[in-house]
PDB file with SEQRES, HELIX, SHEET and CRYST1 records, atoms N, CA, C and O in Angstrom:
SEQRES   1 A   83  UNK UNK UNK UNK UNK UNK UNK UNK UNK UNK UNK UNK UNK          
SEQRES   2 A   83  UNK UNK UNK UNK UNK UNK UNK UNK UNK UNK UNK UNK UNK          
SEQRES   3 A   83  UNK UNK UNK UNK UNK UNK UNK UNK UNK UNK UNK UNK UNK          
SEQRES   4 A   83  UNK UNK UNK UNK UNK UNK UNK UNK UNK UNK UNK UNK UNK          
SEQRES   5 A   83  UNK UNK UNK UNK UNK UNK UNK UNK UNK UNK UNK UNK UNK          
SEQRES   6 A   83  UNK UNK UNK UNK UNK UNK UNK UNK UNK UNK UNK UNK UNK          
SEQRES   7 A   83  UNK UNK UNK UNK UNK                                          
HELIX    1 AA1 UNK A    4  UNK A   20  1                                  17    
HELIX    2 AA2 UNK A   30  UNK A   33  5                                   4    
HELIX    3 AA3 UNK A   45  UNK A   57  1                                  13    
HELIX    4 AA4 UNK A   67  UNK A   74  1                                   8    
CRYST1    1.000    1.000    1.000  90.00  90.00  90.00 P 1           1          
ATOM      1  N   UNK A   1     -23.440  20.915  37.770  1.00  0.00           N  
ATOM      2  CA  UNK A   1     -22.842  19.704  37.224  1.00  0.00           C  
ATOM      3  C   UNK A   1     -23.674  19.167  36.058  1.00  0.00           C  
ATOM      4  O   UNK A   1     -23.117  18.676  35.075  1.00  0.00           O  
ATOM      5  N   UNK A   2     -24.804  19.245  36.145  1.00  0.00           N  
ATOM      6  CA  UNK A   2     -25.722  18.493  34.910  1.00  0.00           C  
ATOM      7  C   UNK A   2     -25.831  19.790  33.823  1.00  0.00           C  
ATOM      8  O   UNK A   2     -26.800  19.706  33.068  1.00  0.00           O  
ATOM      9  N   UNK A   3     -25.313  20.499  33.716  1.00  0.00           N  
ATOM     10  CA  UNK A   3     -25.679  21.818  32.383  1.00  0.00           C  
ATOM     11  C   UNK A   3     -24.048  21.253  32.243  1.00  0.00           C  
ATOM     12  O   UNK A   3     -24.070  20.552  31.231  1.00  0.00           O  
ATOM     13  N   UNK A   4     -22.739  21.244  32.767  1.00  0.00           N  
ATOM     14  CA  UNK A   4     -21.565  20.678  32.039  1.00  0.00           C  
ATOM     15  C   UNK A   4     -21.910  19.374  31.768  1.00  0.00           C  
ATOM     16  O   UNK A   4     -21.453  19.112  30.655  1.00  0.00           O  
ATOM     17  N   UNK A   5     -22.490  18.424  32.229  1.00  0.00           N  
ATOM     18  CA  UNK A   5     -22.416  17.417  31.406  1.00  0.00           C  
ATOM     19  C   UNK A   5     -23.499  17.152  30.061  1.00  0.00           C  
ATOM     20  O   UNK A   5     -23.324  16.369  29.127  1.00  0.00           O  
ATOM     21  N   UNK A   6     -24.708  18.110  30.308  1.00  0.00           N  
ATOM     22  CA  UNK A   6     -25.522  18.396  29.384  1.00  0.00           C  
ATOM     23  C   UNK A   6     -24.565  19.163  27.963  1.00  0.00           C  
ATOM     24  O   UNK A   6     -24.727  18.563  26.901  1.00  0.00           O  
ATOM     25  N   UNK A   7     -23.635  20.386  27.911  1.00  0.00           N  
ATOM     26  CA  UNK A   7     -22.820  20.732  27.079  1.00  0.00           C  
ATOM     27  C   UNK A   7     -21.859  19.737  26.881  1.00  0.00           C  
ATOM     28  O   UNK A   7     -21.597  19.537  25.695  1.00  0.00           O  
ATOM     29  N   UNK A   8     -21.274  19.074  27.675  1.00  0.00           N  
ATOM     30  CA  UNK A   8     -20.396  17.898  27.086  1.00  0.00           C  
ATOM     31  C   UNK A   8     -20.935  16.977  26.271  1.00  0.00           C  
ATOM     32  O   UNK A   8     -20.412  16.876  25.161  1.00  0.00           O  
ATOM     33  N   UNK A   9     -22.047  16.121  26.586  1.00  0.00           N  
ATOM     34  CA  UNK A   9     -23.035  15.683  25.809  1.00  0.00           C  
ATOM     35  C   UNK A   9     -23.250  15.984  23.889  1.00  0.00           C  
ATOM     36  O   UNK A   9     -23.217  15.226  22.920  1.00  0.00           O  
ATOM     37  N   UNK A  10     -23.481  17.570  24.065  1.00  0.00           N  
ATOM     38  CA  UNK A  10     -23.945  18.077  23.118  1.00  0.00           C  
ATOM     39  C   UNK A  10     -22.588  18.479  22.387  1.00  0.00           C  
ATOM     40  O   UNK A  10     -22.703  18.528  21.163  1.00  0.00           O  
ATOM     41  N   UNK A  11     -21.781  18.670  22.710  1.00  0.00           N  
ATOM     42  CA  UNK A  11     -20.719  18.594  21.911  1.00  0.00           C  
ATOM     43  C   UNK A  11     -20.058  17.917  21.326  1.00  0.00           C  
ATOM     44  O   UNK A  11     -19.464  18.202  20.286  1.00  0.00           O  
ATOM     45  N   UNK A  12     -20.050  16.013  22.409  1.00  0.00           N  
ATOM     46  CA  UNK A  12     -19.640  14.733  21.845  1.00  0.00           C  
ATOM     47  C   UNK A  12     -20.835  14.557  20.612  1.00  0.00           C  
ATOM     48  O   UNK A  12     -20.474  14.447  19.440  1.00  0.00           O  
ATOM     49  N   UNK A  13     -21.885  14.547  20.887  1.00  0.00           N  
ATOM     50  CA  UNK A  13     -22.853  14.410  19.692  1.00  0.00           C  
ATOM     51  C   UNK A  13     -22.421  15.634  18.126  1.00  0.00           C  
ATOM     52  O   UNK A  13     -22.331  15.157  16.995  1.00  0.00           O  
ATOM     53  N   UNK A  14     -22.275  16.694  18.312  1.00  0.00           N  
ATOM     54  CA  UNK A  14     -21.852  17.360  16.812  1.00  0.00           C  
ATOM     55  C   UNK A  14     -20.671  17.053  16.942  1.00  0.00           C  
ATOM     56  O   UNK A  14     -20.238  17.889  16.149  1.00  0.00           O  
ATOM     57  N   UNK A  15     -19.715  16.498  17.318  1.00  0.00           N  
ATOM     58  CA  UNK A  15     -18.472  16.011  16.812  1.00  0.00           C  
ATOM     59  C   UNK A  15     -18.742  14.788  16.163  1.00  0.00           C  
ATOM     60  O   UNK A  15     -18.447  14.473  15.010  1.00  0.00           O  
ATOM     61  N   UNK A  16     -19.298  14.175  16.969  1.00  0.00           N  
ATOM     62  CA  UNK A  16     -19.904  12.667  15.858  1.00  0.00           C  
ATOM     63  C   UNK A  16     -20.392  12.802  14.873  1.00  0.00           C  
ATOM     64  O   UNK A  16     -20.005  12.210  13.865  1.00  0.00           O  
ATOM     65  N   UNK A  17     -21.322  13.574  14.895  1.00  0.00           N  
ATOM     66  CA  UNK A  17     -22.271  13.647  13.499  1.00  0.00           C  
ATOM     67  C   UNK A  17     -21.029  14.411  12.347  1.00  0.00           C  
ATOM     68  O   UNK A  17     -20.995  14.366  11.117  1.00  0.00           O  
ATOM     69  N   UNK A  18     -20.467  14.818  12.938  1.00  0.00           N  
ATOM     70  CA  UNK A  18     -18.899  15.967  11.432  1.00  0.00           C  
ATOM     71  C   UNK A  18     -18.012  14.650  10.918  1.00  0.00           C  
ATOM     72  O   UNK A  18     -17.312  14.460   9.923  1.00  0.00           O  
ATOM     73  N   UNK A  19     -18.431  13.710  12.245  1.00  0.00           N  
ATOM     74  CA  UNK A  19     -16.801  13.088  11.379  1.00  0.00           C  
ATOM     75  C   UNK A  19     -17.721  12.234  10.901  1.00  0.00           C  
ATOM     76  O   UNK A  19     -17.070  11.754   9.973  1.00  0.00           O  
ATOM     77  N   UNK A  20     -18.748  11.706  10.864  1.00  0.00           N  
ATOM     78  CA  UNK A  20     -19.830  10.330  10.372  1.00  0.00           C  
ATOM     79  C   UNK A  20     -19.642  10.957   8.778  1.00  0.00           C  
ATOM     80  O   UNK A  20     -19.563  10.119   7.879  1.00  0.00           O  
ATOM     81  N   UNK A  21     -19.575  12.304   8.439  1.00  0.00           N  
ATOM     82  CA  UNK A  21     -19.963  12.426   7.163  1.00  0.00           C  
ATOM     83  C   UNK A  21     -19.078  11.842   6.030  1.00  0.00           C  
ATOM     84  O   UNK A  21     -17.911  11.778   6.417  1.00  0.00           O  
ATOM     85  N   UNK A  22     -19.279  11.294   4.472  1.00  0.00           N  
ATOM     86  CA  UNK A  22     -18.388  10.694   4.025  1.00  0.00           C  
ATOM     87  C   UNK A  22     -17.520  11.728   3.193  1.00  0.00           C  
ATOM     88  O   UNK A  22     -17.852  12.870   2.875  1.00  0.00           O  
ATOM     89  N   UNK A  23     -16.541  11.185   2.962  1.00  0.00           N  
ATOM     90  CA  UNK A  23     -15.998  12.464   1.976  1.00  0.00           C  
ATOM     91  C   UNK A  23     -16.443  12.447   0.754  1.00  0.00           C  
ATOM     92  O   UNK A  23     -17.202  11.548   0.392  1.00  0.00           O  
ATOM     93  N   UNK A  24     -16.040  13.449  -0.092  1.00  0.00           N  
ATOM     94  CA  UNK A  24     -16.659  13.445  -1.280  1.00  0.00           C  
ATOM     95  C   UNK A  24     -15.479  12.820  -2.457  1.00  0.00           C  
ATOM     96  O   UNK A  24     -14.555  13.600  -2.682  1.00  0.00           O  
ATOM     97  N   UNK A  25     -15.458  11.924  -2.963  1.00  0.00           N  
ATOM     98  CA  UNK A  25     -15.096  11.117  -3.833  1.00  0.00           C  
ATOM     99  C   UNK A  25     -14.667  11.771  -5.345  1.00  0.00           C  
ATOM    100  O   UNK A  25     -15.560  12.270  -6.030  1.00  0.00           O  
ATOM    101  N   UNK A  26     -13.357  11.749  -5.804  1.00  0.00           N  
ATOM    102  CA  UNK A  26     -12.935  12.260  -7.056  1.00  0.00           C  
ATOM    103  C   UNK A  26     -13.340  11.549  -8.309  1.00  0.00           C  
ATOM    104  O   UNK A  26     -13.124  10.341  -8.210  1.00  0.00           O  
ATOM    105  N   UNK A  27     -13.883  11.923  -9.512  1.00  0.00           N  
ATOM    106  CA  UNK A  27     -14.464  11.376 -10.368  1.00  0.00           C  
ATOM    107  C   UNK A  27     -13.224  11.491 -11.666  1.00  0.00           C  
ATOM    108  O   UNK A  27     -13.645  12.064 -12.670  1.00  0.00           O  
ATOM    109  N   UNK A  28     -11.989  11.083 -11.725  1.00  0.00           N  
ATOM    110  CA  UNK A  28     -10.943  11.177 -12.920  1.00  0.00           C  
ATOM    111  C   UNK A  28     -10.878  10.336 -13.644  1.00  0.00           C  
ATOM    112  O   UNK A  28     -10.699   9.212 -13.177  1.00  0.00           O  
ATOM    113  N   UNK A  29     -11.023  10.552 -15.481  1.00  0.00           N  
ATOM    114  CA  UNK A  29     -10.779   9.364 -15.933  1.00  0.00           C  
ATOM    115  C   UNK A  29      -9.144   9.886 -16.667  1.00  0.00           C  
ATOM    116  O   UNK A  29      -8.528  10.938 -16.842  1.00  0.00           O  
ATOM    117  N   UNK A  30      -8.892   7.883 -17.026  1.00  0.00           N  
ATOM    118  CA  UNK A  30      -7.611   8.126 -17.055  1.00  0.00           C  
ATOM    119  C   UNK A  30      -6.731   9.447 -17.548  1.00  0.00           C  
ATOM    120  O   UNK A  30      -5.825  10.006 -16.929  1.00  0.00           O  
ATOM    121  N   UNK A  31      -7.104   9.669 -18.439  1.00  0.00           N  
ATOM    122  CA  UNK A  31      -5.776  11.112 -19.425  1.00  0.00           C  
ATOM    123  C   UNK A  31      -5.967  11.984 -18.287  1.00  0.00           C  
ATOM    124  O   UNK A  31      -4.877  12.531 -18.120  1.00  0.00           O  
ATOM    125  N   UNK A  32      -7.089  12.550 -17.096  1.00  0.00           N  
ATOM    126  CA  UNK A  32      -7.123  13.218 -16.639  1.00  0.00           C  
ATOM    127  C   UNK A  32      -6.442  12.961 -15.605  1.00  0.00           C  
ATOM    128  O   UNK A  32      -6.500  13.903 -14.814  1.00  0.00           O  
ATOM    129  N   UNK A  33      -5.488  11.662 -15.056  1.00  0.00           N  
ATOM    130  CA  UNK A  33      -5.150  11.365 -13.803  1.00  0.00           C  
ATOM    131  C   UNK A  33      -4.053  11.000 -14.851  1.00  0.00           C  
ATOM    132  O   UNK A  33      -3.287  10.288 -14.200  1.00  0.00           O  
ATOM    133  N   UNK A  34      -3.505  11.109 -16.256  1.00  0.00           N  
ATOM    134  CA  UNK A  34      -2.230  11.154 -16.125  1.00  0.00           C  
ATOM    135  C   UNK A  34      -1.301  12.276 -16.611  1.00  0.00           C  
ATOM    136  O   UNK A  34      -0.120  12.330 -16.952  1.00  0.00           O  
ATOM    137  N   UNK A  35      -2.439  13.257 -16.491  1.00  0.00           N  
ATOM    138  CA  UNK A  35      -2.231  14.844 -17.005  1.00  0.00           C  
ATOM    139  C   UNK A  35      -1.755  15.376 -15.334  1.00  0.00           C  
ATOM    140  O   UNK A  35      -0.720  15.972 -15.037  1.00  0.00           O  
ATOM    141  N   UNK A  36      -2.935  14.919 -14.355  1.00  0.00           N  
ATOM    142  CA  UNK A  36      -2.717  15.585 -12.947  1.00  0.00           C  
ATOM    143  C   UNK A  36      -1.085  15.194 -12.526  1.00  0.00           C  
ATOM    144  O   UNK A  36      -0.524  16.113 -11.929  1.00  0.00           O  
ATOM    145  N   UNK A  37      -0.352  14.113 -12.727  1.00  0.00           N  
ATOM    146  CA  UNK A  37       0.140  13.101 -12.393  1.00  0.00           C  
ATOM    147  C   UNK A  37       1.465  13.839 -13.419  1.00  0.00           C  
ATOM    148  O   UNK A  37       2.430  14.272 -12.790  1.00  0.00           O  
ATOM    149  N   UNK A  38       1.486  13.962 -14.886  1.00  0.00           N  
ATOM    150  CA  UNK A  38       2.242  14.195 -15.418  1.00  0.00           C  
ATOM    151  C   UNK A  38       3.181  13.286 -16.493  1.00  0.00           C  
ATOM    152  O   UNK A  38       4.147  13.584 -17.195  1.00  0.00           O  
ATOM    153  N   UNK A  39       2.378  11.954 -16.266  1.00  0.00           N  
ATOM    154  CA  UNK A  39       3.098  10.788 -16.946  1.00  0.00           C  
ATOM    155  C   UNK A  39       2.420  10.818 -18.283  1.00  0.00           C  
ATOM    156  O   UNK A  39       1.351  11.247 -18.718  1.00  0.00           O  
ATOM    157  N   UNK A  40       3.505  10.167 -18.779  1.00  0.00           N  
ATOM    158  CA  UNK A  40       2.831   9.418 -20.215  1.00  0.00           C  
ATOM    159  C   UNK A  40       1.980   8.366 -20.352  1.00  0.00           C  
ATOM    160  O   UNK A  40       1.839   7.662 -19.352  1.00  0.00           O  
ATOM    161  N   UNK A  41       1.117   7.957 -21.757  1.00  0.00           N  
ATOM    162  CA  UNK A  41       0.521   6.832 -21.376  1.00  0.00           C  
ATOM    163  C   UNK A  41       1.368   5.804 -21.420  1.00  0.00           C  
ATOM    164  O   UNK A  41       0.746   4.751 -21.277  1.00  0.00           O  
ATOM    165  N   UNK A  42       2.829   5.602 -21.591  1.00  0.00           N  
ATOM    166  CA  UNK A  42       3.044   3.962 -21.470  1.00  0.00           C  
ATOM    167  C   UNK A  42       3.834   3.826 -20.385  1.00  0.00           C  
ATOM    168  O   UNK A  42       4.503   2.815 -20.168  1.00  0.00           O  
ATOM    169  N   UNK A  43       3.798   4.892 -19.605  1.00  0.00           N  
ATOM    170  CA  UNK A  43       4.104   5.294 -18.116  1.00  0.00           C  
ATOM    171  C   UNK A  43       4.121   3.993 -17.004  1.00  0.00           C  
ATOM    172  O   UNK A  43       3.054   3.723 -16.453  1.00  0.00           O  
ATOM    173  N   UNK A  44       5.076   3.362 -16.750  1.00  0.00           N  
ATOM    174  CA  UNK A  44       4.962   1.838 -16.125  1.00  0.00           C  
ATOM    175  C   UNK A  44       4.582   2.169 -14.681  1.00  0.00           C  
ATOM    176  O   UNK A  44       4.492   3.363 -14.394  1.00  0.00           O  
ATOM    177  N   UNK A  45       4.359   1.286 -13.778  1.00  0.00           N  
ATOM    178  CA  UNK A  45       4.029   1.230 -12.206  1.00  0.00           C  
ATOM    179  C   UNK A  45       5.322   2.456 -11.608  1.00  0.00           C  
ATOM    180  O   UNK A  45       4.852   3.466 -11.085  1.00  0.00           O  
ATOM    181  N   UNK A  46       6.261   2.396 -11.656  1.00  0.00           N  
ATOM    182  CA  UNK A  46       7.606   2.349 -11.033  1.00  0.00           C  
ATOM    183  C   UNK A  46       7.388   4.333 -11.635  1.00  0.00           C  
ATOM    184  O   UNK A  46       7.580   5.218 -10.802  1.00  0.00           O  
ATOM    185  N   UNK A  47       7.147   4.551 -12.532  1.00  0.00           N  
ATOM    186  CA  UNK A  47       6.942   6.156 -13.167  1.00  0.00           C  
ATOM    187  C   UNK A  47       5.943   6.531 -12.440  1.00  0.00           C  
ATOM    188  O   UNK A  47       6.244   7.429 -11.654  1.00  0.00           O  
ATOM    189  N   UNK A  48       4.760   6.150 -12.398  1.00  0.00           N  
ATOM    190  CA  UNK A  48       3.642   6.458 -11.502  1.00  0.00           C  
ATOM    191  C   UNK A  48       4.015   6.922 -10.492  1.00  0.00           C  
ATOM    192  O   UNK A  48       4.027   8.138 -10.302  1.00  0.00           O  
ATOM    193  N   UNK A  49       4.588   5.629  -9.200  1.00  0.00           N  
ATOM    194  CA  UNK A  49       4.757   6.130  -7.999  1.00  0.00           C  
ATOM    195  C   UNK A  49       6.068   7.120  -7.889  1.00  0.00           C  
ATOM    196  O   UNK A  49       6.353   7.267  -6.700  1.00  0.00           O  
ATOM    197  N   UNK A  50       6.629   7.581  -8.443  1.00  0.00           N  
ATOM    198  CA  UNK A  50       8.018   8.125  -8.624  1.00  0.00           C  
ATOM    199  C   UNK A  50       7.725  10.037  -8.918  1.00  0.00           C  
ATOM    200  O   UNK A  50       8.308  11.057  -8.551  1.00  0.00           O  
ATOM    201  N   UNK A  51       6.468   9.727  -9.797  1.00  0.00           N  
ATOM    202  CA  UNK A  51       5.534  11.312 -10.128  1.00  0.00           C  
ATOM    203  C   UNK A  51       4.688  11.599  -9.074  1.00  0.00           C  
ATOM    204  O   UNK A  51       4.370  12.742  -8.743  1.00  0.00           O  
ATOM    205  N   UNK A  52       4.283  10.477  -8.487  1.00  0.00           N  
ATOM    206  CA  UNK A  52       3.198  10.784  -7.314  1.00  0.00           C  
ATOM    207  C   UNK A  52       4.377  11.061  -5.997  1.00  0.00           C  
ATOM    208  O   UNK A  52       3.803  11.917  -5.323  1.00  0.00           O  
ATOM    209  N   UNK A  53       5.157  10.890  -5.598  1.00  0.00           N  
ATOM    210  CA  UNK A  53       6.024  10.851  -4.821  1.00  0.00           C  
ATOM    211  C   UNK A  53       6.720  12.327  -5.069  1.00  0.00           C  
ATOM    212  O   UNK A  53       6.913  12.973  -4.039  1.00  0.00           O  
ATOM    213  N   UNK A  54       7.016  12.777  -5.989  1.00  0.00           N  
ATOM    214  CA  UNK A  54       7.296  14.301  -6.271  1.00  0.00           C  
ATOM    215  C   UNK A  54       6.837  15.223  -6.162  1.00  0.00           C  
ATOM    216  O   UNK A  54       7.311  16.280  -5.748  1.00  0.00           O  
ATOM    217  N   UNK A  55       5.146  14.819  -6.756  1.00  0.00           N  
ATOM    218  CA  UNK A  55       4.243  15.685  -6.213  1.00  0.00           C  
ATOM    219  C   UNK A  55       3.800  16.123  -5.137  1.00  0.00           C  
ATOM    220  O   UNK A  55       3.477  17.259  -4.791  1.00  0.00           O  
ATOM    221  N   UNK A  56       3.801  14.837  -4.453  1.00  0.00           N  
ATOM    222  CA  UNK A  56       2.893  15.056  -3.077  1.00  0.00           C  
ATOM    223  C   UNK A  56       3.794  15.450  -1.829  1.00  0.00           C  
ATOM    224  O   UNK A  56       3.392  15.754  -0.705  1.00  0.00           O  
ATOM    225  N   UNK A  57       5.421  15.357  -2.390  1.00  0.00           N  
ATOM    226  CA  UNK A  57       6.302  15.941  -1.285  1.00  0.00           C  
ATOM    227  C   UNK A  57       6.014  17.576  -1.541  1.00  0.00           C  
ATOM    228  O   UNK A  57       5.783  18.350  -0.613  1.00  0.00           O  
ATOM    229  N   UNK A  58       6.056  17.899  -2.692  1.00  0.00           N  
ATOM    230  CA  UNK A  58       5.935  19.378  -2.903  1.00  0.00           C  
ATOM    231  C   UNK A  58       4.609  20.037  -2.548  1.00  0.00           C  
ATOM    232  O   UNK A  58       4.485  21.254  -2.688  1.00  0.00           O  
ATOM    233  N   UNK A  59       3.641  19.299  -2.105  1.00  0.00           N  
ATOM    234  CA  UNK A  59       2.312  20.245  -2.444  1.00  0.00           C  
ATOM    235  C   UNK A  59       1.637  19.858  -0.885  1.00  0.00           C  
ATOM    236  O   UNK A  59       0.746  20.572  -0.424  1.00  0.00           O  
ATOM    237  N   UNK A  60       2.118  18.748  -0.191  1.00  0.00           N  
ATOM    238  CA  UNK A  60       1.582  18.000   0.875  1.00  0.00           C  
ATOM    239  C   UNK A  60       0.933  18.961   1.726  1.00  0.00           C  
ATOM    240  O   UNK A  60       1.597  19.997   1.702  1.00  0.00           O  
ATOM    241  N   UNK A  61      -0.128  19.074   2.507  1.00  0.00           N  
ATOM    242  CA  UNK A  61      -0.170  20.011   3.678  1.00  0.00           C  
ATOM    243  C   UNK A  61       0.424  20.109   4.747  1.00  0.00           C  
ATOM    244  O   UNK A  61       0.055  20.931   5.586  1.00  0.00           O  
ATOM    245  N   UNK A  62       1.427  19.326   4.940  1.00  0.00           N  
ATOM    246  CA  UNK A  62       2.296  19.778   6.166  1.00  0.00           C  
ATOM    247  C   UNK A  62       3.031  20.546   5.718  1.00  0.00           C  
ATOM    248  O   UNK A  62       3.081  21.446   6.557  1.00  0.00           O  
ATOM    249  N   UNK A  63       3.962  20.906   4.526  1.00  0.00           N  
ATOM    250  CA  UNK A  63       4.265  21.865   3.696  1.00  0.00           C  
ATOM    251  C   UNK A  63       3.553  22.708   3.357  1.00  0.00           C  
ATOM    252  O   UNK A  63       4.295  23.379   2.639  1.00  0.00           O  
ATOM    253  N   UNK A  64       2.355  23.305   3.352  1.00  0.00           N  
ATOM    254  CA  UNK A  64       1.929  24.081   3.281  1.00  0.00           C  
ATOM    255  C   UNK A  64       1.398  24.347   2.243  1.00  0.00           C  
ATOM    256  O   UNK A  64       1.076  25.488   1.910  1.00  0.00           O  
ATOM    257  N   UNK A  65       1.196  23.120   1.443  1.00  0.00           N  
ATOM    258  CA  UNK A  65       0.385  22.960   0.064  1.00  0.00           C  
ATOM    259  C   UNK A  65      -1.157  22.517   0.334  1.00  0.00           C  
ATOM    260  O   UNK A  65      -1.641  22.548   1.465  1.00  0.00           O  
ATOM    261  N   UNK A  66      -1.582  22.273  -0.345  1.00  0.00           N  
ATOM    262  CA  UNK A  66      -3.231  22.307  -0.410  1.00  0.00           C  
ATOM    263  C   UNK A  66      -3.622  20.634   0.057  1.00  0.00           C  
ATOM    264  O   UNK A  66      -2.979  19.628  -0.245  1.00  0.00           O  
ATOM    265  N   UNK A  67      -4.622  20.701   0.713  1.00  0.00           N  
ATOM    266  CA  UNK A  67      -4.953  19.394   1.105  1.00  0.00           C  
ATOM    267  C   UNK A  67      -5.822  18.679  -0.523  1.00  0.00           C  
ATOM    268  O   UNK A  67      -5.779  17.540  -0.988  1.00  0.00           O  
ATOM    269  N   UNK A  68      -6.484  19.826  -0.975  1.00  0.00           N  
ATOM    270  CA  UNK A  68      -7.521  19.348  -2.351  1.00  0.00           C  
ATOM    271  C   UNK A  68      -6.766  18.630  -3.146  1.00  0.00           C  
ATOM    272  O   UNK A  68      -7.180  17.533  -3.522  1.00  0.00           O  
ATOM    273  N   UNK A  69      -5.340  19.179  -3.612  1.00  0.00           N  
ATOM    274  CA  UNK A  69      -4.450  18.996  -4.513  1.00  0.00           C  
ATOM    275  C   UNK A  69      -3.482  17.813  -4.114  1.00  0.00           C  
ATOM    276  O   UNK A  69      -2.834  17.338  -5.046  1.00  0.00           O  
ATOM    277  N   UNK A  70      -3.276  17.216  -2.727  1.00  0.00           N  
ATOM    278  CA  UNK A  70      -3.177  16.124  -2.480  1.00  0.00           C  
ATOM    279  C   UNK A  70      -3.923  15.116  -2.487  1.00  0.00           C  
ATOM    280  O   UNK A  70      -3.516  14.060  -2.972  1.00  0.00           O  
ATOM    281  N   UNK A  71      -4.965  15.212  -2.039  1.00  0.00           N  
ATOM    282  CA  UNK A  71      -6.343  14.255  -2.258  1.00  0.00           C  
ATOM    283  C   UNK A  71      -6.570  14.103  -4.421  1.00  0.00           C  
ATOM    284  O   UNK A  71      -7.056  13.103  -4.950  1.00  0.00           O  
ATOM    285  N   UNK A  72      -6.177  15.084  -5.045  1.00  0.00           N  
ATOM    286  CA  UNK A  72      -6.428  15.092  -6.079  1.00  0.00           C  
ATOM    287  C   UNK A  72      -5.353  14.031  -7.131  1.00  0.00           C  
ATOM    288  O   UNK A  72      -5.757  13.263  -8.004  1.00  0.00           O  
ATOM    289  N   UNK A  73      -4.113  14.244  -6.783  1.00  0.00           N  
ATOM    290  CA  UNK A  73      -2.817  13.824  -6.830  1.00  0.00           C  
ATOM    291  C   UNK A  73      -3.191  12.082  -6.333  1.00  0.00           C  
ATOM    292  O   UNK A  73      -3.663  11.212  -7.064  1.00  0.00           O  
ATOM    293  N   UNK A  74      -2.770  11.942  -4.748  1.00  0.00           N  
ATOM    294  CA  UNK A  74      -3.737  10.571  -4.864  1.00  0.00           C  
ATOM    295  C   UNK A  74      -4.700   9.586  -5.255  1.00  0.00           C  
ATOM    296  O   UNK A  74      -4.715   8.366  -5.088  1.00  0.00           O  
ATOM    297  N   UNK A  75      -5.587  10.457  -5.871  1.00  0.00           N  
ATOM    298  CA  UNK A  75      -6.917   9.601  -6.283  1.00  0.00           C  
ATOM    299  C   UNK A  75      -6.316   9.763  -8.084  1.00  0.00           C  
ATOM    300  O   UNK A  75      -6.934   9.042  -8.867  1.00  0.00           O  
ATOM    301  N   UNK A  76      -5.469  10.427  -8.548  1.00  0.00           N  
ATOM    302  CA  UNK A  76      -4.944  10.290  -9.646  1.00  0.00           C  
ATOM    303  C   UNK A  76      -3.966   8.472  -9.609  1.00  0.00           C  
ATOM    304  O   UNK A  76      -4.129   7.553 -10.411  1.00  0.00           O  
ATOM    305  N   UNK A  77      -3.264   8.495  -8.717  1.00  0.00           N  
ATOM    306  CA  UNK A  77      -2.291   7.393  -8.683  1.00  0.00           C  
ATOM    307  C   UNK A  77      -2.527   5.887  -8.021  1.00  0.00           C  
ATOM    308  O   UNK A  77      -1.798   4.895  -8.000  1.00  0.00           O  
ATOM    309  N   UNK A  78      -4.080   6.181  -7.397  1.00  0.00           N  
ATOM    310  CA  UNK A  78      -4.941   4.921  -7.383  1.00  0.00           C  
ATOM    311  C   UNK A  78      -5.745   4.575  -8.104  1.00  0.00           C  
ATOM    312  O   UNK A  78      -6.324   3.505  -7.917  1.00  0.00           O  
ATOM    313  N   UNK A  79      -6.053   5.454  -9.252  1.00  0.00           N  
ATOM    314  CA  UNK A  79      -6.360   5.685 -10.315  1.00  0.00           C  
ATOM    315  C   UNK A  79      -5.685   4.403 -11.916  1.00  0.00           C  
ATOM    316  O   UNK A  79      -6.300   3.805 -12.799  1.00  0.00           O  
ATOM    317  N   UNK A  80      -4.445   4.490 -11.620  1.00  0.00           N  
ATOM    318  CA  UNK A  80      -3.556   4.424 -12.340  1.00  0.00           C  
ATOM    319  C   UNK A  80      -3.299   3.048 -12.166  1.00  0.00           C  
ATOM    320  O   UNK A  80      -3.230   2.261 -13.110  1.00  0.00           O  
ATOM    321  N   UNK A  81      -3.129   2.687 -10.766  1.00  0.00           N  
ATOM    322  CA  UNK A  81      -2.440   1.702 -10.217  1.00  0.00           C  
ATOM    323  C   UNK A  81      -3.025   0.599 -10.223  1.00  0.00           C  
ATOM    324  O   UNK A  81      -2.420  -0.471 -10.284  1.00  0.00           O  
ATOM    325  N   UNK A  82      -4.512   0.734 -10.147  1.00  0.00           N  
ATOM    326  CA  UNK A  82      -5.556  -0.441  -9.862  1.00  0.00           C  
ATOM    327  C   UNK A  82      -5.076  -1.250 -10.792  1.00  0.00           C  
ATOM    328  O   UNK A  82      -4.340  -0.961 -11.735  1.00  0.00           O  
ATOM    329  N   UNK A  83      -5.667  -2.611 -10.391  1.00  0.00           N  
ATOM    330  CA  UNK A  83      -5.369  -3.501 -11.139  1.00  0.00           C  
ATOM    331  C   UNK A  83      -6.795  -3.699 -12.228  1.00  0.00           C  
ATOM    332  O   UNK A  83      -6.781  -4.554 -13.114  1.00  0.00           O  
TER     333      UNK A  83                                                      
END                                                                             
């Protein structure tokens, strides 16, 4: 009983420590998040989410598109959006 709860132990601990880590953060400046994105620059709010919404249905990973290229796509259109 104490070597399973000793491995249970040790397994709740490296699961903690994987998810504690932060992610790594996209560095885009604008032309490059409205190149990813596909808009123009006088591209209003309503174009933004409308390109980001196209994209990310097509590429999403539950579809079987890339998780990078969603995360990339997103941080393009919060990018955009900030005030």
């Amino acid at each position: 009983m104490g070597k399973l709860l000793f491995f249970a132990a040790v397994l709740l601990g490296g699961w903690w420590l994987l998810r504690a880590r932060p992610k790594p953060t996209l560095r885009l400046d604008e032309a490059e998040a409205r190149a990813v994105l596909g808009v123009a620059a006088d591209a209003d709010a309503a174009a933004i989410r409308a390109a980001h919404r196209r994209l990310v249905g097509a590429v999403h990973p539950d579809r079987g598109g890339s998780a990078d290229l969603t995360r990339r796509i997103n941080a393009a259109r919060d990018l955009l959006l900030r005030p």
